[in-house]
KOLLO-220402 format. One line per field, with one value per residue (C-alpha): z, x, y; residue in one letter. Coordinates in nm, 2 decimals, padded with zeros to 4 digits. Layout:
// KOLLO-220402
z = [Z_...]
x = [X_...]
y = [Y_...]
aa = [A_...]
// end
This chain:
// KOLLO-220402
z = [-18.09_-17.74_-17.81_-17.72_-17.40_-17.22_-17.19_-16.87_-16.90_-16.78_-17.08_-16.77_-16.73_-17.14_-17.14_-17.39_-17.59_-17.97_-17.91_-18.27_-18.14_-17.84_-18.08_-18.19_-17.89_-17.94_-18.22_-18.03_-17.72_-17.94_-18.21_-18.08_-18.42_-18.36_-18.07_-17.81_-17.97_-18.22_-18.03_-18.02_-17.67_-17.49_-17.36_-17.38_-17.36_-17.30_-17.02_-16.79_-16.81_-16.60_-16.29_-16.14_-16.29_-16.24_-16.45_-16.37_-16.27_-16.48_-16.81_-17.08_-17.32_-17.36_-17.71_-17.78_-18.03_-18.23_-18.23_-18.02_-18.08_-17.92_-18.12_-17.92_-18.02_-18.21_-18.24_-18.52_-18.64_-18.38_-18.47_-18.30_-18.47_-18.45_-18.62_-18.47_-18.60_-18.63_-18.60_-18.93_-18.81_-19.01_-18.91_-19.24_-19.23_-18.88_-18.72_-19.05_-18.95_-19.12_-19.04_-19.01_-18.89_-18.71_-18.67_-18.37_-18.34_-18.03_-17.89_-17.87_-17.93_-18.21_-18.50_-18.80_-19.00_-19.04_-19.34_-19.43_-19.56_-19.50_-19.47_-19.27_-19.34_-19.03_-19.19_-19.28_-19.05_-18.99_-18.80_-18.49_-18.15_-17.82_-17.58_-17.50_-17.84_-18.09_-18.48_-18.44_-18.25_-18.41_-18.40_-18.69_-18.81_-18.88_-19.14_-19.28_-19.51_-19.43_-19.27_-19.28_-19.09_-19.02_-18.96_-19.00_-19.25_-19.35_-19.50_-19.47_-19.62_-19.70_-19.63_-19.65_-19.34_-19.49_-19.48_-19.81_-19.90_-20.09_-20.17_-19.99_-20.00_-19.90_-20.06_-19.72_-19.63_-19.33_-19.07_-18.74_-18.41_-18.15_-18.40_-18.55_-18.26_-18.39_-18.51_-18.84_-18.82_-19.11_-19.24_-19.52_-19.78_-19.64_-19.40_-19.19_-19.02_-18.91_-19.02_-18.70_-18.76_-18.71_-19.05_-19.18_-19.06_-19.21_-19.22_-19.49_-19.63_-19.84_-20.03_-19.88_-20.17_-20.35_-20.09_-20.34_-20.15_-20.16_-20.01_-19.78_-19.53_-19.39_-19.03_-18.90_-18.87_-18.46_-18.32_-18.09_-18.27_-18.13_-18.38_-18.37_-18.21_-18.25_-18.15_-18.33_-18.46_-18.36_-18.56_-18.38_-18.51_-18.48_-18.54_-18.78_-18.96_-18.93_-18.78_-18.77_-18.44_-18.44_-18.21_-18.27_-18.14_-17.97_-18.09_-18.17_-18.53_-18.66_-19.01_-19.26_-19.29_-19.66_-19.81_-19.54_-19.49_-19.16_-18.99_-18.63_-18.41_-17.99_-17.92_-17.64_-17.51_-17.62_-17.83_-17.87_-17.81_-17.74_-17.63_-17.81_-17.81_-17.62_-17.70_-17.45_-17.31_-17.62_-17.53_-17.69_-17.41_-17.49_-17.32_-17.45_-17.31_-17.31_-17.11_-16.87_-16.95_-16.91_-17.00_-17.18_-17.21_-17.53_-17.70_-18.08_-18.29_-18.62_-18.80_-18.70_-18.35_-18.07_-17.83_-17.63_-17.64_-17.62_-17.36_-17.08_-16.82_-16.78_-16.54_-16.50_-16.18_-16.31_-16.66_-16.89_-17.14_-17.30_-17.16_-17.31_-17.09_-17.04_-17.04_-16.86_-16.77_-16.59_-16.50_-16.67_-16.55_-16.63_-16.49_-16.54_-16.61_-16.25_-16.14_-16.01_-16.11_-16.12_-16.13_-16.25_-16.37_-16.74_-16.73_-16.50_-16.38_-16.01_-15.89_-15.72_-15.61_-15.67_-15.61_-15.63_-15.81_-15.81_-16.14_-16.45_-16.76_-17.13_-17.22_-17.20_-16.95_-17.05_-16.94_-16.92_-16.69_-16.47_-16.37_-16.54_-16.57_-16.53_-16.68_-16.55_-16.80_-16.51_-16.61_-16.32_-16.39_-16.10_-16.15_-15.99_-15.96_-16.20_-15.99_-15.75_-15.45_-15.52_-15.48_-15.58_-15.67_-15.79_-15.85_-16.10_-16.21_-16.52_-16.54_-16.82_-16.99_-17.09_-17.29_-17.52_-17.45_-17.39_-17.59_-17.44_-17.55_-17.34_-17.11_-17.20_-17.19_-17.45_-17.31_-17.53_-17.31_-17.40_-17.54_-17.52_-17.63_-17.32_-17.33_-16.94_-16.86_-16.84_-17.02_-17.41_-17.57_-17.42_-17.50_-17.90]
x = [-02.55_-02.68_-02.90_-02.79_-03.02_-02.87_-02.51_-02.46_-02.15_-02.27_-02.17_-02.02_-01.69_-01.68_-01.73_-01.41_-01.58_-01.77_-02.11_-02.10_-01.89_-02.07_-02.35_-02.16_-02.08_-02.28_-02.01_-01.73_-01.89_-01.83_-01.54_-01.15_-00.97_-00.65_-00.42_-00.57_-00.91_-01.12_-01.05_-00.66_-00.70_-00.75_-01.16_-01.37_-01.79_-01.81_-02.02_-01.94_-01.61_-01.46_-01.23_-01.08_-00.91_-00.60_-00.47_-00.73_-01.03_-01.26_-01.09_-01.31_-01.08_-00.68_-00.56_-00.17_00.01_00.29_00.63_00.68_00.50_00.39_00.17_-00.19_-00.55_-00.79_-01.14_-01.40_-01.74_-01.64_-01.26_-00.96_-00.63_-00.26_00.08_00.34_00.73_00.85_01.22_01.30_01.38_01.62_01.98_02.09_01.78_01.90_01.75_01.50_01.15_00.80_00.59_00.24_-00.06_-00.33_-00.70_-00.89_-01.23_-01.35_-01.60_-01.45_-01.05_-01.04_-00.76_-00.93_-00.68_-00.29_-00.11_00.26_00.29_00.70_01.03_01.26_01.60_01.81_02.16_01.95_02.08_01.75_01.62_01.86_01.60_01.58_01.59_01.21_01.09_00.98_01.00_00.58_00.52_00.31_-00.08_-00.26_-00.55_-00.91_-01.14_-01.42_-01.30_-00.94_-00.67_-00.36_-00.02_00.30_00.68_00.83_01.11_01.06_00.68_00.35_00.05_-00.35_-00.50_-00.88_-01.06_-01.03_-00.67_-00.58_-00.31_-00.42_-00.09_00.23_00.46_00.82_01.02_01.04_01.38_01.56_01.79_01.56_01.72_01.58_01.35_01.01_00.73_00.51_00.15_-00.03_-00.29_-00.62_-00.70_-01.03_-00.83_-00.47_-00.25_00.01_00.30_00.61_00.96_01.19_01.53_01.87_01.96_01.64_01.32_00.99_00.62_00.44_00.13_-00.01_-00.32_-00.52_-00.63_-00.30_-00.04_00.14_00.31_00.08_00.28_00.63_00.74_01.07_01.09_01.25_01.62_01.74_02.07_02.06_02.22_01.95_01.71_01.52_01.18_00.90_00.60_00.20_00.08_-00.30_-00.58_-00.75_-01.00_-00.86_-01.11_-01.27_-00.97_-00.81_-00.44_-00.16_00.00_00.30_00.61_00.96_01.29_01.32_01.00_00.62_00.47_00.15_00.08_-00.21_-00.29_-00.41_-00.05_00.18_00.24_00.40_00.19_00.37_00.59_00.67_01.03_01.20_01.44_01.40_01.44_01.34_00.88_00.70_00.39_00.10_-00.02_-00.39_-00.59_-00.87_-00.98_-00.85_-00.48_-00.24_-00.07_00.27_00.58_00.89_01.04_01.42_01.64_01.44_01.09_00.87_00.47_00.39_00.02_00.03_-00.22_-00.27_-00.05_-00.12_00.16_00.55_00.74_00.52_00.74_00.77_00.38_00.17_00.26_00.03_00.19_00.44_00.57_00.86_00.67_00.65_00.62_00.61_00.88_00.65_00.32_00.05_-00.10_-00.56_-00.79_-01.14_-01.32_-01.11_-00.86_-00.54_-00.36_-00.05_00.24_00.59_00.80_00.91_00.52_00.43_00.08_-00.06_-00.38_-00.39_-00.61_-00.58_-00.63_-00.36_-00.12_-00.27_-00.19_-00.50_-00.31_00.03_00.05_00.33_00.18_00.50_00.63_00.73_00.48_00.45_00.12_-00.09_-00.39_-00.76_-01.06_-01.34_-01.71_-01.61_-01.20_-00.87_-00.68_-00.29_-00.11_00.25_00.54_00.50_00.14_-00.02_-00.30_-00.44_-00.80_-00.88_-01.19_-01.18_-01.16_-00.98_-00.93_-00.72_-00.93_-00.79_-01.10_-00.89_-00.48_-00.48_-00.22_-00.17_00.15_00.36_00.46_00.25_00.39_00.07_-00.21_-00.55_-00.86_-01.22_-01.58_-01.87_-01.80_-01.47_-01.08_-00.89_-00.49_-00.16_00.10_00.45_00.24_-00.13_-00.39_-00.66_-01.01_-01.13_-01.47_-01.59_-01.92_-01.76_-02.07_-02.36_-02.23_-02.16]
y = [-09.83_-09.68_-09.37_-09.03_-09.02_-09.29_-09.10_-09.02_-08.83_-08.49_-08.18_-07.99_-08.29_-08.25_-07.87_-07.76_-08.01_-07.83_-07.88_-08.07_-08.31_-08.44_-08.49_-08.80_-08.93_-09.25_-09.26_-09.15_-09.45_-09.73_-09.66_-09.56_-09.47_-09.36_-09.28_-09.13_-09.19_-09.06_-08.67_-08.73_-08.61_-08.87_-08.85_-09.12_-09.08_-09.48_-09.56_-09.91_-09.87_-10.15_-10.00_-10.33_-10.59_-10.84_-11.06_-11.32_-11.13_-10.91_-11.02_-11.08_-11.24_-11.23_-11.32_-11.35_-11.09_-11.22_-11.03_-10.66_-10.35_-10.08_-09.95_-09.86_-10.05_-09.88_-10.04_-09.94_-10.13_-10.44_-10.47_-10.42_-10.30_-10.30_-10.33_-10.58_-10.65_-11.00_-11.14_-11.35_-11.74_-11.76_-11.72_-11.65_-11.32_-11.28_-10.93_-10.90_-10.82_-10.88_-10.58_-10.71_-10.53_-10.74_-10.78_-10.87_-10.94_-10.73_-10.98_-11.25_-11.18_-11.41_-11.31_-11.24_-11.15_-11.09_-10.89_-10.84_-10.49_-10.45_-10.64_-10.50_-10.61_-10.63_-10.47_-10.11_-09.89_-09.71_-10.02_-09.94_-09.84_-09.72_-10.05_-09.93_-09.87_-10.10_-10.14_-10.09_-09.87_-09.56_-09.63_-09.71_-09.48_-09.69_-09.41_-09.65_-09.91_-09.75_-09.83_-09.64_-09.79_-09.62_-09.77_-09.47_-09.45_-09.80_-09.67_-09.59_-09.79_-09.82_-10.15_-10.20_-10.33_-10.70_-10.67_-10.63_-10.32_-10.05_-09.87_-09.83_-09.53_-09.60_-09.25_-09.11_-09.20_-09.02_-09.15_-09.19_-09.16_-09.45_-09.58_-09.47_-09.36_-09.04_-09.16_-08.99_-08.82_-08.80_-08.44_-08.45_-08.69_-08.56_-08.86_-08.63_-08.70_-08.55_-08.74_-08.56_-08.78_-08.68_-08.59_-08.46_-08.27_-08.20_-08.24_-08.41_-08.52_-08.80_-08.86_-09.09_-09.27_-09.32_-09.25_-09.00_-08.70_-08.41_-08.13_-08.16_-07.87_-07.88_-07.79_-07.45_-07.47_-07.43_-07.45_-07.77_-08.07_-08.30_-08.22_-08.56_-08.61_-08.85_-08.66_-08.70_-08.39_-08.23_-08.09_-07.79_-07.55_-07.16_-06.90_-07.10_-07.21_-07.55_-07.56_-07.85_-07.83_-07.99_-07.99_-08.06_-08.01_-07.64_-07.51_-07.59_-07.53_-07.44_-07.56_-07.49_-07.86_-07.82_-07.69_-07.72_-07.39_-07.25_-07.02_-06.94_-07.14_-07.13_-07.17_-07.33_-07.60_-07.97_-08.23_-08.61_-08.45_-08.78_-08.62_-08.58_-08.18_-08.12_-07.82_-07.70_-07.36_-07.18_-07.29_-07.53_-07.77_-07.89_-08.09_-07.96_-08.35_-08.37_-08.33_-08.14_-08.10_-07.82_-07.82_-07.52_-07.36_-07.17_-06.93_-06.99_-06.72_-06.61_-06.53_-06.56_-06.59_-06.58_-06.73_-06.40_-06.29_-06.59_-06.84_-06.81_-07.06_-07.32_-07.57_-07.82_-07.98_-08.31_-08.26_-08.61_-08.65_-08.95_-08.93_-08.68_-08.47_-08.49_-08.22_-08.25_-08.00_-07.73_-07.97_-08.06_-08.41_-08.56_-08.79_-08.78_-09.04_-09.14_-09.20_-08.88_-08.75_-08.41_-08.19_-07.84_-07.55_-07.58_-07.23_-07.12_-07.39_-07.38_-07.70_-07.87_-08.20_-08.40_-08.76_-09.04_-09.35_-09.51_-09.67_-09.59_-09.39_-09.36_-09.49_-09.13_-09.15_-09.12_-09.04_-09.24_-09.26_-08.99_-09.15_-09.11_-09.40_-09.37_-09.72_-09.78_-09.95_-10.23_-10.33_-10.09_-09.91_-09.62_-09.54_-09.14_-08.98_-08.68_-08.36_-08.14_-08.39_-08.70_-08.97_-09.35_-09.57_-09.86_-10.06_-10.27_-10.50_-10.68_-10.91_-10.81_-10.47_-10.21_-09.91_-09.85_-09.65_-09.80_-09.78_-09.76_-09.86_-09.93_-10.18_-10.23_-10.11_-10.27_-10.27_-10.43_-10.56_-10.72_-11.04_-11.01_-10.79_-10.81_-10.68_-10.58_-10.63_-10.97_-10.96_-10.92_-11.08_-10.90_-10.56_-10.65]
aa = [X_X_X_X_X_X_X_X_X_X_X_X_X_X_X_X_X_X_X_X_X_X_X_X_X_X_X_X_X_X_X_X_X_X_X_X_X_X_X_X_X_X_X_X_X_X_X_X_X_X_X_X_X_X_X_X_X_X_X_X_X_X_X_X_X_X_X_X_X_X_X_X_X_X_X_X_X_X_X_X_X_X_X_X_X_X_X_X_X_X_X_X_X_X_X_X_X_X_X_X_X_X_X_X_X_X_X_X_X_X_X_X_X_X_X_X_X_X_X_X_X_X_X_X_X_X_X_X_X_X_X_X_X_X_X_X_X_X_X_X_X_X_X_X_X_X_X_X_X_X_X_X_X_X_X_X_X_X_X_X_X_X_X_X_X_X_X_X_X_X_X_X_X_X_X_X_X_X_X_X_X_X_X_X_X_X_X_X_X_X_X_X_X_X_X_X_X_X_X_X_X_X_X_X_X_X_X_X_X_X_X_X_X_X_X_X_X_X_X_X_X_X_X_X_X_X_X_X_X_X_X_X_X_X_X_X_X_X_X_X_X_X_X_X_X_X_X_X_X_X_X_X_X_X_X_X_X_X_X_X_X_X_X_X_X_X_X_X_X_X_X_X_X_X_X_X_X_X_X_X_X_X_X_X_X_X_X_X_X_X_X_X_X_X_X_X_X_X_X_X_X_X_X_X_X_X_X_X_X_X_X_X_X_X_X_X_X_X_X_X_X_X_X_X_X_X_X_X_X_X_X_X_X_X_X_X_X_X_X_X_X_X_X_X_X_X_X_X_X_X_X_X_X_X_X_X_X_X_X_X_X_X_X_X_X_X_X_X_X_X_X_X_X_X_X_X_X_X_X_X_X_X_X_X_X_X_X_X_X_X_X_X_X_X_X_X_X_X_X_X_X_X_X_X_X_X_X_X_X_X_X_X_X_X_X_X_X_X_X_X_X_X_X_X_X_X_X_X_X_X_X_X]
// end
């Protein structure tokens, strides 16, 4: 593990960041534990993070991945994750699935491991999806010997790092609408997740060490019939206090993340949230997604509907309905769907630039050694400078798929396409 000295990202690019947290950096450098990374937001303190690659060049290793999934790497203590569904051979099982999650060994790609932890049968009704989803596609969550995997209403599940499961909880049942997508997130000894389907809505929580439903909040009731979304909730720190921010369809919720108890919401006009909530600068930043997205900069409440007092700015300027947004420094980024990138004051919605990058996006960008790196659907990855000038350092192209988001340690991005997982940066071995 590098020592703290040697990170060269400056505290100024990081500067929303608690000074507690950059402390672990060398941490933070080397393990990516859940989507988004170990921050949920998306920033990365690796250093040597490769910035041009093809499909031939600059790849350190390229191992395949059984099945579909788009479910996002997460790396911890040299090993890569990720869940995967597949299709039954069978034509009497036709359209079953095995739901297997996966383990890589970073260095040198090598499968270490695979475990069955679901069937899916192909006649449940819940297994029906959106032609771009996939029946594995929330990210898993790696805690020390932990790992906890999520298919939405098909289950949730413990598995140690050996691969061996722990416990599985599959009482959960609602109708999903387009298939699973939201990822969990870890609270002290709490696993959270929202279940947004088109029948049901609520928040819950499991214990982490018997998978046993701890506490379950429905959602608020609202008056659009497209009450489904798929979106991963955020931990901040308000005032001292921990919050559960978690959007759904028409509004935004804040939770006490040790009962489930609502504390305020944000209303507005959406359903089917994809993106992942960022929080910076003392605001919330949140894409209200279909059918017209806006990106909302939101003050924390404390009690009730603060729709009409506490939103500070919004846009609909090529707001993502998939994509989260990134926070670095001052400067907010984000890409719609249709390729076109921006750069704003996080504090104010000034736009500094706007730039068509041409494809389509719903792997969320990151930050990483001073760039932020946009990946297309088509495999395309654009590599900016961080700051107020747009300035393209690199296009890279990889040639198949890529809807996941990519993880990042020193040296290294680690990116899932339709088939492979690939590790960029050619020099796997010396950086282990």
């Amino acid at each position: 593990m590098q020592c703290l000295s040697k990170l060269h990202v400056r505290r100024s690019q990081l500067g929303w960041l608690p000074a507690a947290l950059l402390l672990l950096s060398p941490l933070l450098a080397e393990d990516w534990t859940e989507f988004r990374g170990p921050n949920g937001q998306g920033i990365s303190t690796a250093r040597s993070v490769p910035r041009e690659w093809s499909g031939d060049r600059n790849i350190a290793w390229k191992a395949e991945v059984p099945g579909e999934g788009w479910s996002s790497p997460v790396l911890a203590a040299g090993r890569i994750y990720l869940t995967a569904a597949v299709a039954s051979e069978s034509a009497e099982n036709s359209g079953d699935r095995q739901l297997l999650v996966l383990c890589y060994d970073a260095s040198s790609g090598k499968q270490l491991w695979s475990t069955q932890v679901f069937q899916q049968a192909g006649t449940d009704s819940r297994t029906k999806i959106h032609q771009k989803n996939s029946h594995a596609s929330p990210t898993p969550i790696v805690h020390g010997d932990q790992l906890f995997v999520h298919f939405g209403t098909i289950g949730t599940a413990c598995l140690s790092t050996a691969g061996k499961v722990l416990w599985r909880n599959e009482e959960l049942v609602f109708q999903p609408v387009h298939g699973n997508g939201g990822s969990p997130v870890l609270f002290e000894d709490l696993l959270i997740f929202s279940c947004d389907g088109g029948d049901l809505q609520f928040v819950v929580a499991l214990d982490t060490k018997s998978g046993a439903v701890r506490w379950k909040t429905n959602r608020p009731e609202v008056p659009n019939p497209k009450k489904f979304s798929f979106c991963t909730p955020l931990i901040v720190e308000i005032e001292g206090k921990p919050q559960l921010i978690s959007p759904a369809a028409d509004c935004v919720v804040s939770y006490d993340p040790r009962s489930g108890e609502q504390l305020w919401f944000v209303r507005y006009a959406g359903y089917s949230v994809i993106p992942r909530p960022v929080h910076a600068h003392g605001l919330i930043f949140v894409s209200t997604s279909y059918d017209r997205p806006q990106l909302l900069a939101i003050a924390p409440g404390t009690a009730g509907d603060v729709t009409e007092t506490n939103i500070r700015w919004s846009t609909s300027q090529g707001a993502p309905h998939t994509a989260s947004v990134l926070v670095v420094a001052d400067e907010l980024y984000f890409v719609s769907d249709n390729g076109i990138a921006h750069c704003v004051d996080a504090r104010t919605g000034e736009v500094h630039w706007r730039e068509r990058l041409g494809g389509n996006y719903s792997a969320s960008p990151v930050f990483a050694d001073g760039a932020v790196y946009f990946q297309s659907e088509q495999g395309e990855t654009h590599v900016v400078q961080a700051g107020r000038e747009y300035v393209n350092l690199a296009t890279n192209v990889l040639p198949e798929n890529t809807l996941a988001s990519p993880a990042v340690q020193d040296g290294a991005l680690f990116i899932r396409s339709a088939g492979y997982l690939y590790r960029i940066g050619a020099t796997a071995g010396a950086r282990e």
